[in-house]
Residue, then its C-alpha position, 0 to 999 in steps of 0.5 A: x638035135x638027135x644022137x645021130x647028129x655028124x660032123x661030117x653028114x650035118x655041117x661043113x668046116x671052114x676057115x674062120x672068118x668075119x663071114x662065119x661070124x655074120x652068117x652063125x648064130x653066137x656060140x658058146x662052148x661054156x667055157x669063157x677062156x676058149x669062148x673069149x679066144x674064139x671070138x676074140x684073139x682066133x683071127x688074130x693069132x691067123x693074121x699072126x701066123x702064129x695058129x689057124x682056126x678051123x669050125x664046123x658050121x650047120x649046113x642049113x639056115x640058120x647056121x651054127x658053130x658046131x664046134x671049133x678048133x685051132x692048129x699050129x706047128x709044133x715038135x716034140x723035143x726029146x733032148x730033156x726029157x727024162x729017159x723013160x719018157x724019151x725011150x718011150x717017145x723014140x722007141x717008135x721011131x726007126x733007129x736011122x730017123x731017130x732025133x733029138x726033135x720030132x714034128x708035131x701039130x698042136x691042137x691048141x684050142x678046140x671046143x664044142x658049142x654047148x648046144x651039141x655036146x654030149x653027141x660024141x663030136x669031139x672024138x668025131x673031130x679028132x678023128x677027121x684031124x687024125x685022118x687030115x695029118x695022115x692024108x697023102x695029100x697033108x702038106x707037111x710031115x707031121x708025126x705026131x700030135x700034141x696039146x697042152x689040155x686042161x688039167x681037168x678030169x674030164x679033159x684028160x679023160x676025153x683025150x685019153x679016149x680019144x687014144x692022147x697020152x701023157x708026155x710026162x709021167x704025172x704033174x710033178x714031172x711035168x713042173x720039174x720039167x717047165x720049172x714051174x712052181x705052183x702047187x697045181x698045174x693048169x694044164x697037162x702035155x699029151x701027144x698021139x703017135x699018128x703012126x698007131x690007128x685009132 
């Protein structure tokens, strides 16, 4: 594959299916949580409602997942928020709109297949969901968007990049706020203002 490899020149999305699973070559993206949810739990969280999953997929034979992603409808809360964290989040929001709850569109799973990583995919995928939820033709309102990302260096600092910011202010906010306990917290709430370009 070359630097010059596109999502949207190379491949076509579709709805996962049993199809795509009998017409692509297996996929991994190297992690075993989100490989076990794709092939695993992905079509059952659809047959639940509960989140539907999308993949890029070659468009010449033999095919391969390229990469992978699963959206659910969500909101942003902001009647416990801290302050800072709530005026920040309705800051933008014109006063008469303003509420105690925002819609949002979780990205709740997505990964690329280890063989196309490092050819910027992921941020050429952000981008089309961006574009998808900022569409006339979107079928829902849908302000902003949010994941609860692993709380890796490398995870954070991709949706960073990709213009993502933390809902809360670091992970002890974040604890006090889930009231969870452990000393270190797996992943971290972000959120992107789909009213702001980029």
């Amino acid at each position: 594959m070359t630097d010059g490899f596109s999502l949207y020149d190379d491949c076509v999305m579709v709805q996962l299916s049993d199809e795509v699973f009998a017409n692509c070559e297996q996929f991994t993206c190297g992690n075993a949580d989100l490989d076990d949810f794709f092939v695993n739990d992905a079509q059952k969280y659809a047959e639940e409602l509960m989140g539907k999953t999308y993949c890029w997929i070659t468009d010449v034979r033999p095919h391969k997942i390229v990469a992978f992603f699963t959206l659910s409808n969500d909101s942003i809360k902001t009647t416990h928020l801290e302050g800072a964290t709530r005026n920040r989040i309705s800051r933008a929001i014109r006063n008469r709109k303003r509420g105690r709850s925002y819609p949002a569109t979780l990205i709740g799973r997505l990964g690329i297949s280890q063989e196309f990583q490092g050819m910027n995919l992921g941020s050429q995928l952000m981008r089309f969901v961006k574009d998808w939820f900022r569409a006339e033709d979107n079928k829902t309102g849908c302000r902003f968007l949010v994941v609860d990302a692993y709380n890796s260096p490398r995870t954070l600092n991709f949706y960073q990049r990709n213009g993502f910011r933390f809902l809360h202010r670091d992970d002890e906010e974040e604890k006090s706020y889930y009231q969870i306990n452990s000393t270190r917290i797996s992943t971290r709430l972000m959120y992107f203002d789909l009213k702001v370009k980029g």
